[in-house]
C-alpha positions in Angstrom: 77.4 100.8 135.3 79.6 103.2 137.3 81.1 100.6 138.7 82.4 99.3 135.1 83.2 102.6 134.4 85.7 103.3 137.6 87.2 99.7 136.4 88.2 101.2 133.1 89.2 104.6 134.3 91.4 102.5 136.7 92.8 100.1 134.4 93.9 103.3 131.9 95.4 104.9 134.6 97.4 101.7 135.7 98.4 101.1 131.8 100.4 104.6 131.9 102.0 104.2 135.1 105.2 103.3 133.0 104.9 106.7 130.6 104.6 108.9 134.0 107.4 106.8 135.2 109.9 107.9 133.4 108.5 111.5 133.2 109.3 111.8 136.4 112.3 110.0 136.6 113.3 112.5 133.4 112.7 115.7 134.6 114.2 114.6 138.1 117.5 114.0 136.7 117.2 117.3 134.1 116.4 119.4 137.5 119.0 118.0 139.2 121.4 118.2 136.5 120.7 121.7 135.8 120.5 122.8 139.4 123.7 120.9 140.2 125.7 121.8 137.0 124.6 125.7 137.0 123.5 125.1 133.4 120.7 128.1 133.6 123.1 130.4 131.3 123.0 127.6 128.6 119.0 127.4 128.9 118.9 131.7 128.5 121.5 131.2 125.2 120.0 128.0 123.7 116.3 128.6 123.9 115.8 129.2 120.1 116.9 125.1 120.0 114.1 124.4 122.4 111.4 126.3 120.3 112.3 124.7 117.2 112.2 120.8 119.1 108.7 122.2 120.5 107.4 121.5 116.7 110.1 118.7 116.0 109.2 116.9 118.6 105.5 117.2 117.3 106.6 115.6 114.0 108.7 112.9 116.0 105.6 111.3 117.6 102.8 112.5 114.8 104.8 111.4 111.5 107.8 108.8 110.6 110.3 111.2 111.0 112.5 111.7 114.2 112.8 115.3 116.0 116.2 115.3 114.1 114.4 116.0 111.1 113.5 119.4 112.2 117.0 119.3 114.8 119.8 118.6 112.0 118.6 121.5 109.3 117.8 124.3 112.1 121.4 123.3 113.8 123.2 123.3 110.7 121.4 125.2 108.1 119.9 127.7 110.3 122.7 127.6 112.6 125.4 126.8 110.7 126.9 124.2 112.7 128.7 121.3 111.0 126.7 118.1 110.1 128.6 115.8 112.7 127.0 118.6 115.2 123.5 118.1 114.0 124.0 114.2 113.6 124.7 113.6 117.2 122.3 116.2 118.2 119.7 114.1 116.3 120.9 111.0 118.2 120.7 112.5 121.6 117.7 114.6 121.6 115.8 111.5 120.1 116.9 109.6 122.9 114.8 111.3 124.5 111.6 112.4 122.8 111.5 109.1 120.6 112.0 107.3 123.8 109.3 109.1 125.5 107.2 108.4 122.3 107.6 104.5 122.7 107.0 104.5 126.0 103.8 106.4 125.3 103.2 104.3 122.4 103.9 100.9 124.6 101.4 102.2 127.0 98.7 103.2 125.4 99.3 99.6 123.1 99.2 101.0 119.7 99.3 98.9 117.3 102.8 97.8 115.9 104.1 95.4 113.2 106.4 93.3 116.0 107.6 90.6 113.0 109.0 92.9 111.0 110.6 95.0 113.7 112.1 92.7 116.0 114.7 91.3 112.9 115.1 95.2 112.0 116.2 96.3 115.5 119.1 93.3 115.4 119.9 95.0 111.4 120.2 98.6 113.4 122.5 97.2 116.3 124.8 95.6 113.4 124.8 98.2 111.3 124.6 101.7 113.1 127.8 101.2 114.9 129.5 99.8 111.8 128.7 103.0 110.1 129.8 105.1 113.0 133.1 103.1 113.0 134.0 102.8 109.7 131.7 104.8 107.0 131.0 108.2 109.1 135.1 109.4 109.3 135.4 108.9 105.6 132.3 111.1 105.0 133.0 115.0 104.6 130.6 117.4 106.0 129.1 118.7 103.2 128.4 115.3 102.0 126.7 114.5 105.4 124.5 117.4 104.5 123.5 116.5 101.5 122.6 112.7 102.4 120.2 114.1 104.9 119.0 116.2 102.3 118.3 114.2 99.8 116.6 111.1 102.2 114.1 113.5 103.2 113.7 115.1 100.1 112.7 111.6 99.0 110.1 111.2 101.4 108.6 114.4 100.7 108.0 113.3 97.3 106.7 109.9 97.9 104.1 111.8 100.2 103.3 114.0 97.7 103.1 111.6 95.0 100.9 108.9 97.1 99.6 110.3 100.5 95.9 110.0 99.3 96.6 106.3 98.4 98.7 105.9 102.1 96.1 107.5 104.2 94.0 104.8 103.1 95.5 101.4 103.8 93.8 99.1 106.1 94.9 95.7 107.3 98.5 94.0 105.7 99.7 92.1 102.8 100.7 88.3 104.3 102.4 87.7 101.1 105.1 90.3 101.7 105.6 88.7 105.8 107.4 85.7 104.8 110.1 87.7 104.3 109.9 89.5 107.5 113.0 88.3 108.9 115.1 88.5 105.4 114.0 91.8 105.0 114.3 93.5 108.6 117.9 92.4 109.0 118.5 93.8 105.8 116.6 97.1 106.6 117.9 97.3 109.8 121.8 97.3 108.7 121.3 99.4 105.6 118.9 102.1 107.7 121.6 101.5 110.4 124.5 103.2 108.5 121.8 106.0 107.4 121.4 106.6 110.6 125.3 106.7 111.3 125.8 109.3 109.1 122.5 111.9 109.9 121.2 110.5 112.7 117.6 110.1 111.1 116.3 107.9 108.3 115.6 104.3 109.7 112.2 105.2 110.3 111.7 106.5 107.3 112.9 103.4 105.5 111.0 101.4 107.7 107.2 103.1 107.1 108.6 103.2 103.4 108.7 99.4 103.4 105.7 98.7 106.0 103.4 101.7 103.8 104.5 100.5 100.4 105.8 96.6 100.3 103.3 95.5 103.1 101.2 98.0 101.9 100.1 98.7 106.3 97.8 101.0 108.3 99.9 104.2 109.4 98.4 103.4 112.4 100.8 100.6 112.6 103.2 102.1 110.5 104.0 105.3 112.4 104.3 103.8 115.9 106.5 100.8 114.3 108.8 103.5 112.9 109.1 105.5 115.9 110.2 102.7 118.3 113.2 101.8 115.7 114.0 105.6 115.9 114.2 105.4 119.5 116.2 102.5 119.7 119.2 103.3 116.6 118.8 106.8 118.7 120.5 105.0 122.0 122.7 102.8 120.0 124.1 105.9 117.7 124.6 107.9 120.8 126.2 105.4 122.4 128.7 104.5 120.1 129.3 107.8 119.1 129.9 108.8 122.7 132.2 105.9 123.2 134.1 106.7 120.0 134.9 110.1 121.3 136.1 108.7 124.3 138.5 106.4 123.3 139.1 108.5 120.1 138.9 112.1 120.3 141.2 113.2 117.8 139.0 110.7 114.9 135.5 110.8 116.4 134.8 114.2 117.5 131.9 115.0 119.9 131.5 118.5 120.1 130.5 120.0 123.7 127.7 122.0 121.8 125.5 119.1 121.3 125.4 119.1 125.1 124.5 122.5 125.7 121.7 122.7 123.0 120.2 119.0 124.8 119.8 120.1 128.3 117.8 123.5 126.6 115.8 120.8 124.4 114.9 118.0 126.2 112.4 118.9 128.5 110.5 119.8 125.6 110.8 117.4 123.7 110.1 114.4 126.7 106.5 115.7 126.3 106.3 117.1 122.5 107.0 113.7 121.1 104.1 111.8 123.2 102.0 114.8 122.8 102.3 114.0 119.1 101.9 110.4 119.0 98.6 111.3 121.2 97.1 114.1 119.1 97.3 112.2 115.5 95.1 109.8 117.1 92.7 112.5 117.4 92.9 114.6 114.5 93.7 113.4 110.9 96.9 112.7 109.9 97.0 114.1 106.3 97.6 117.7 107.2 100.8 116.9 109.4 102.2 114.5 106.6 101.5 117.2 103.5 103.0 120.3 105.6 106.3 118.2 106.9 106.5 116.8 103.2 106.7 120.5 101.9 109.1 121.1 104.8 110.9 118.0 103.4 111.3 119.3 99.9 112.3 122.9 100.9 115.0 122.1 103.3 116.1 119.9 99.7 116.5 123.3 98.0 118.0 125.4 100.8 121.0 122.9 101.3 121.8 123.2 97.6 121.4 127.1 97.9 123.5 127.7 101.2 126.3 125.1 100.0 126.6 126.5 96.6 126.2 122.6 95.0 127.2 122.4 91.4 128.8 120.7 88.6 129.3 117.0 89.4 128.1 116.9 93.4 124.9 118.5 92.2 124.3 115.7 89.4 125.3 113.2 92.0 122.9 114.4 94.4 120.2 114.6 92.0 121.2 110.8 90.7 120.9 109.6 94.3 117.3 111.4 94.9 116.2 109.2 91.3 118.1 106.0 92.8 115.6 106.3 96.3 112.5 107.4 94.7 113.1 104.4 92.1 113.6 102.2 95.2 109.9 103.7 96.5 109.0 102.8 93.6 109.7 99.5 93.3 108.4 98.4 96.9 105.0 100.1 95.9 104.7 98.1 92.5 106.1 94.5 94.1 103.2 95.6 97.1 100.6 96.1 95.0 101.5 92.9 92.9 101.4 91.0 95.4 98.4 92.5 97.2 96.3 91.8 93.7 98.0 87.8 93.2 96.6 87.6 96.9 93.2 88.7 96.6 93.2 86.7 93.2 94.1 83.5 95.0 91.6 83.9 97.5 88.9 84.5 94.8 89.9 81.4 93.2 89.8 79.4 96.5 86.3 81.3 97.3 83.4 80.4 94.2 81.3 83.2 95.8 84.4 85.7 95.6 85.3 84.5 92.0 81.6 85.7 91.0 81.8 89.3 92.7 85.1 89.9 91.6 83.5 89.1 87.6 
């Protein structure tokens, strides 16, 4: 029996050599970056950054939301930096804690809904850098703000409204995979370009979709979404850094997202695992109700601090109807086709048929 049991300790510490891989390959280059670069004045300056990540990067791995959740309003409401600032933050600090998160996740082989993701990662590499090329320049900052604000503010609701109902999905509606492909490309561009312009959202839209058209575990659902995070996190940082490259005077990178990353990122290279670890442990409805209330607060500051009135305030408010009617409509086409499903089978299944009576 100890001899099974020195198999299985071995076999779990093999399964992680990856996730410590990249720790250490991580915090090598930080080191050496800071050491090399004489960055220590910009950890003393930007420290409040790397307190606030120490909880976003909790919510990165825990919830369906990426550490820019918590990044974008500290950065720009708290802050007051501009929303391209806290965009591009989002991107970069993600790059690493969702990263580390996947890695984690990959490691420790959570469960994840691979048919839906794989044609959603192609939508993201289509449409992230379309958004960063062509929407993002055309998009003031205030109104980069308020898209951010009202996404989440959506989400909040829609926990809110169902989280007793979400917590307690099991298994997955087959119906709703035929269109795995259909829908992931779709998902993927359309997320993409949310993305582009806040540097969060994907994940959201993608738990939205897995949680209420395919009506999944959030065990499956939370890892799935924080793998597409990661990965429109490297293309969105990516392009954007190219952009600036080439085009300065258009696609503006400012030198502050660097300076509040290297204060950041060690924290969050363990935060975001720590939480993808720890909401296996504990229950997951606590996290999800107090981000959700974060969700709807940050909602209300943004129209405080920007003064929103008159027509961008009725726009704004149009636009959080126009998502929640879209959660709406996932969770009614779910649990349509959830019930035609089980009806099917109860036809098929004489012994089902008289239970179901």
């Amino acid at each position: 029996m100890n001899s099974d049991r020195h198999k299985i300790s071995n076999s779990a510490i093999l399964r992680f050599w990856p996730f410590l891989i990249w720790l250490f390959c991580f915090y090598s280059f930080w080191i050496a970056l800071v050491v090399t670069g004489d960055h220590f004045s910009r950890l003393q300056t930007h420290w409040p950054i790397a307190l606030a990540m120490a909880f976003g990067s909790y919510v990165a791995g825990s919830t369906p939301m990426g550490g820019g959740t918590v990044g974008f309003p500290v950065l720009v409401l708290l802050f007051d930096h501009p929303g391209a600032l806290g965009r591009n933050f989002a991107f970069s600090i993600q790059s690493i804690g969702m990263v580390s998160a996947s890695i984690y996740i990959l490691s420790s082989r959570q469960s994840l809904n691979w048919n839906l993701l794989k044609p959603t990662l192609i939508g993201s590499l289509l449409g992230t850098p379309f958004g960063a090329i062509w929407v993002t320049p055309l998009i003031s900052d205030l109104h980069v703000k308020l898209t951010f604000a009202v996404v989440w503010f959506s989400f909040g609701l829609l926990h809110l409204m169902k989280l007793t109902e979400l917590i307690q999905l099991s298994g997955i509606n087959q119906r709703a995979r035929q269109f795995d492909i259909s829908i992931g490309l779709i998902l993927g561009f359309c997320g993409g370009l949310v993305a582009s312009i806040t540097g969060v959202g994907i994940d959201m839209m993608i738990y939205a979709v897995l949680v209420l058209l395919y009506r999944a575990d959030l065990k499956t659902a939370i890892p799935t979404s924080v793998l597409l995070m990661a990965f429109t996190s490297l293309v969105g940082l990516g392009t954007n850094l190219t952009l600036s490259n080439y085009y300065p005077e258009i696609y503006h990178f400012d030198p502050e997202v660097f300076n509040n990353w290297i204060a950041a990122a060690p924290v969050v290279a363990l935060g975001a695992p720590l939480g993808a670890l720890v909401v296996t442990l504990i229950p997951r409805t606590p996290t999800l109700l107090f981000v959700s209330l974060l969700c709807i607060v940050q909602f209300f500051w943004t129209i405080y601090e920007e003064q929103v009135q008159g027509l961008s305030l009725f726009v704004t408010v149009l636009f959080v109807l126009i998502v929640n009617l879209c959660f709406h409509f996932l969770y009614r086409w779910g649990k349509a086709s959830l019930q035609n499903n089980i009806s099917r089978k109860s036809a098929d299944s004489p012994i089902l048929a008289e239970e179901n009576q």
